[in-house]
C-alpha positions in Angstrom: 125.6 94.6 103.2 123.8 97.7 103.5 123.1 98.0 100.1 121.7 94.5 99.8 119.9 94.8 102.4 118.4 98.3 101.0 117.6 96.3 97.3 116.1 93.5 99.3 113.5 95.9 101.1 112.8 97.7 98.0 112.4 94.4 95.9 110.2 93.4 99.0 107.7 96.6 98.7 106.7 95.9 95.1 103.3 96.6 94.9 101.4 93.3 93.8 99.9 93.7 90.1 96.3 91.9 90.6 93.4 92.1 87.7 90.8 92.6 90.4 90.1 94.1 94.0 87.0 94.1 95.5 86.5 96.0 98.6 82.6 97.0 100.3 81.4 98.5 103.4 84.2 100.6 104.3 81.9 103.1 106.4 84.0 106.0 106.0 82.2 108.4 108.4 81.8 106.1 110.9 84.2 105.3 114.4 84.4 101.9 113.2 85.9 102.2 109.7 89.5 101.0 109.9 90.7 103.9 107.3 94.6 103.7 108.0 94.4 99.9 107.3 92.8 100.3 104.2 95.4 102.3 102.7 98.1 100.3 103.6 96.3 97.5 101.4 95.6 100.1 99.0 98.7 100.8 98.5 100.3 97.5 98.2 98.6 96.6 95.2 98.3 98.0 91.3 95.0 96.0 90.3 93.4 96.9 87.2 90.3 97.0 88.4 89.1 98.0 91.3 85.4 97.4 92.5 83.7 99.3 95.3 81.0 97.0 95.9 78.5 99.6 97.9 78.4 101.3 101.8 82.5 103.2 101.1 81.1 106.6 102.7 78.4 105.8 105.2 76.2 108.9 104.1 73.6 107.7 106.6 75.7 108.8 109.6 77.0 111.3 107.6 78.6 114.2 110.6 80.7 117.2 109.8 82.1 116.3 113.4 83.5 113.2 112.4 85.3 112.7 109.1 89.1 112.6 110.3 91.9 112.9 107.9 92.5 108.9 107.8 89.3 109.0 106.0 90.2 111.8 103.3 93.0 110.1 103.0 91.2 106.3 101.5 89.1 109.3 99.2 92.5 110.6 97.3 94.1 107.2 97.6 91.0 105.6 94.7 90.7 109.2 93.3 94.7 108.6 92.6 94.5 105.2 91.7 91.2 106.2 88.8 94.0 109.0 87.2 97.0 106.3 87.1 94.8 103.3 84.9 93.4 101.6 87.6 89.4 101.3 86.6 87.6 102.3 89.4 83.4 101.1 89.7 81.4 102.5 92.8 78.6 100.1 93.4 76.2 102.0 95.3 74.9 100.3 98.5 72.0 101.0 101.0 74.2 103.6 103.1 75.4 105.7 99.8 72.2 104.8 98.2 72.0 108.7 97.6 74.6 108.3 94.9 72.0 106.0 92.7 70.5 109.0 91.2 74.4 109.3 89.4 74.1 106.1 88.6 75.6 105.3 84.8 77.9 108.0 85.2 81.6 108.1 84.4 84.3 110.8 84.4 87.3 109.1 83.1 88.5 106.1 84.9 85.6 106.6 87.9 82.2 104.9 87.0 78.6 104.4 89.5 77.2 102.5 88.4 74.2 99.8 90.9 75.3 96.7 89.4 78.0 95.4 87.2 78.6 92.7 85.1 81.9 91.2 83.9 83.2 88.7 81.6 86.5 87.0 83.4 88.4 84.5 81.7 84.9 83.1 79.1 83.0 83.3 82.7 80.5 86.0 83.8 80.6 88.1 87.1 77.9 89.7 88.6 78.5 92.0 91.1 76.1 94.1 93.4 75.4 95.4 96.9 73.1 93.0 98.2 70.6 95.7 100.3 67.6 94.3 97.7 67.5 91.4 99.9 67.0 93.2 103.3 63.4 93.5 103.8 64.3 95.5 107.0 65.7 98.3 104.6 63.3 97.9 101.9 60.2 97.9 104.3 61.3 99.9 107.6 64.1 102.4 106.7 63.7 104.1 109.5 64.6 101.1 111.4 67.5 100.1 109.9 69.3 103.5 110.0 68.2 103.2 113.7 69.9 100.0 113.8 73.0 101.2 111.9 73.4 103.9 114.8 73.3 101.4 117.0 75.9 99.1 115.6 78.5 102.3 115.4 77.8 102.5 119.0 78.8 98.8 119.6 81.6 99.0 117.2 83.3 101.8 120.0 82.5 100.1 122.4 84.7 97.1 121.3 87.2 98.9 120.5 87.3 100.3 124.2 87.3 96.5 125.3 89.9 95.6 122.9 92.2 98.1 124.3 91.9 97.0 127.5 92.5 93.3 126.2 95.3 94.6 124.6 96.8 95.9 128.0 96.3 92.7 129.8 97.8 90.9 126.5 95.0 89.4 126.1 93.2 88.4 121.7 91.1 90.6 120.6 87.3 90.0 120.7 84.4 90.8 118.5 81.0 91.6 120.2 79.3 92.2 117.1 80.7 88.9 115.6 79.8 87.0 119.0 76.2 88.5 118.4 75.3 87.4 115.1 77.0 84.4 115.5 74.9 83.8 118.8 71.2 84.9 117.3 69.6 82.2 115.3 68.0 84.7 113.7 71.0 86.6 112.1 72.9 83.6 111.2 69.3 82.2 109.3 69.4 85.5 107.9 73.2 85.3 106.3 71.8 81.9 105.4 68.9 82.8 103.1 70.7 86.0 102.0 73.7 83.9 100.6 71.4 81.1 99.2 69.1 84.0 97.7 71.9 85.3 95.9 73.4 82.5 94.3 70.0 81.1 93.1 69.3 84.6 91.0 72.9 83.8 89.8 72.5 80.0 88.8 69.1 81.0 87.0 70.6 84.3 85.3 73.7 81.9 84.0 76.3 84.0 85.9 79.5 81.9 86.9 80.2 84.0 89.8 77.9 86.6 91.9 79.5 89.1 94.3 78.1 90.5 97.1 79.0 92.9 99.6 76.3 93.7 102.4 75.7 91.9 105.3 80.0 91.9 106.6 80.9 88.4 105.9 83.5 87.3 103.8 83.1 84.1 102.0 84.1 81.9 99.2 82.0 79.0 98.3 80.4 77.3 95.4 76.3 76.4 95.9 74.3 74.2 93.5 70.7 73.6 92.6 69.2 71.7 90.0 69.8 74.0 87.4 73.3 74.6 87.7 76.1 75.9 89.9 77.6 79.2 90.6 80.6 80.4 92.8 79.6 83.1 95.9 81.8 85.6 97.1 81.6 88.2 99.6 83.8 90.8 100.5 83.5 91.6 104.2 83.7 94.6 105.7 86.7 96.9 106.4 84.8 97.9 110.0 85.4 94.2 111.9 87.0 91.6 109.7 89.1 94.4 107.3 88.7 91.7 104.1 88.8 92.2 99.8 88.6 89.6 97.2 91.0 89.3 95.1 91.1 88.3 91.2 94.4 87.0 89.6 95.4 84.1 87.5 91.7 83.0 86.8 90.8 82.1 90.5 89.4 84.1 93.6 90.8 84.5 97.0 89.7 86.3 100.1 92.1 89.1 101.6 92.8 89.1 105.2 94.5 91.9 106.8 94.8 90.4 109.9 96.6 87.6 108.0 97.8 88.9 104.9 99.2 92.2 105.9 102.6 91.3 105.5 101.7 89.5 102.2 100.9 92.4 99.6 105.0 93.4 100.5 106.2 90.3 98.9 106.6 89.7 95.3 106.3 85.9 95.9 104.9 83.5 97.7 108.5 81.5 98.6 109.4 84.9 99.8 107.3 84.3 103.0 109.0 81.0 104.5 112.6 82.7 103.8 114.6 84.2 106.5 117.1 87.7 106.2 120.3 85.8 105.1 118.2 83.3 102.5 116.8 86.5 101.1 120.0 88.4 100.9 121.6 85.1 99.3 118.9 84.7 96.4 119.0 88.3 95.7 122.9 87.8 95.2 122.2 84.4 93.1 119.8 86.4 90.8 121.8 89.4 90.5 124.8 87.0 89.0 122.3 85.4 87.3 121.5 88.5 85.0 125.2 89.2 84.9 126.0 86.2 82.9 122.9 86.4 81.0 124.0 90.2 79.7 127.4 88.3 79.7 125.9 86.0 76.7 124.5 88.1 75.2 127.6 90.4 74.6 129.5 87.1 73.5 125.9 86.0 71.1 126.4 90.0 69.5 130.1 89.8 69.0 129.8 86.2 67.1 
């Protein structure tokens, strides 16, 4: 039992091969960044490619002070993954806008680059950062590093309260997402950001247009009367911990919260089964491939 039980957790932790990941604002540097969970979903998946859409190291808040191991760590983990295949693109974004002056440079596997553009599957991707629609940034930069200082602040903050939540086993709560979601201002602006975006997409002829940015995750198709495209966003790794994900010609949003358990399993079915169903269909496929190399044997020897 012990050894079926061993192949079933080792059949189980088979990294998921995926042709695309997409991960942005990861704010490494930053008390927010959620570093540890990012390797784990790092490390559950062998994708092909995988696109750092802008805002990985927050050079904005840059401290020598405060750049724990964890963080390191998310570094070697896409330095690791470049050197075994996996193409890696850095997108620069608004807080690692200091590595645009490398943009178009590669060193094996590891491109910048400020924009890319993709074919997938006869369809074209366009993925970029999404800062050239902040006026804030553009205009007052001052400002919005001010502002990014102050959402650090109020990133800590929730994670004191969410501790204490946690103590009186009480849900976790977002300040930051109760905030935007309670501003009309912020939630026009995520509006006319997301409608922005897929309009330049619709009249450049791209099928899909990525965006990282503004830390909401979203999959959804928008239409004018020159076309359609399909919008994507990839969250943040600092509140809602969220990729994309490209396989099997579709998109799909990545949800740690609710996916964690999900890049362990090698299929889907795999989910709804429990120990002794598992154990069983391990057993079933093992005889399976038993009487297959049985046939085989008998095929050769006629």
């Amino acid at each position: 039992m012990g050894l079926i039980l061993s192949k079933a957790i080792s059949f189980l932790l088979k990294k998921r091969k995926i042709d695309i990941s997409v991960i942005s604002d990861v704010h490494l540097g930053t008390y927010g960044s959620h570093a540890d969970e990012l390797i784990a979903y790092l490390s559950s998946i062998e994708p092909n490619k995988l696109i750092l859409n802008g805002d990985i190291v927050d050079i904005w808040q840059f401290s020598k002070r405060y750049f724990p191991s964890s963080h390191l760590r998310v570094i070697k983990k896409i330095i690791s993954m470049a050197s075994n295949g996996t193409e890696v693109y850095y997108i620069t974004g608004n807080h690692d806008e200091v590595l645009r002056k490398f943009a178009d440079t590669s060193v094996g596997n590891f491109s910048i680059m400020n924009k890319l553009v993709l074919e997938l599957d006869g369809r074209k991707a366009w993925f970029f950062h999404g800062d050239i629609f902040d006026v804030s940034i553009q205009n007052a930069r001052f400002l919005a590093k001010l502002g990014g200082y102050g959402y650090d602040l109020l990133i800590l903050l929730n994670r004191f309260v969410n501790w204490c939540l946690n103590k009186m086993g009480k849900e976790k709560y977002s300040i930051a997402k109760r905030i935007k979601n309670g501003v009309k201002n912020a939630v026009k602006y995520i509006s006319d950001f997301e409608k922005t975006a897929a309009d330049l997409a619709i009249n450049n002829g791209y099928d899909y247009v990525i965006c990282g940015h503004i830390h909401q995750p979203k999959k959804e198709i928008y239409q004018n009367k020159i076309g359609k495209t399909t919008y994507l966003n990839s969250g943040d790794w600092v509140e809602n911990l969220t990729a994309l994900e490209y396989s099997f010609k579709r998109w799909k949003i990545y949800r740690y919260s609710h996916d964690k358990l999900s890049p362990f399993f090698a299929d889907e079915e795999l989910k709804s089964m429990n120990m002794n169903e598992l154990i069983s269909s391990i057993i079933d496929l093992k005889a399976e491939k038993s009487e297959a190399k049985e046939k085989d044997g008998e095929s050769i020897e006629d």
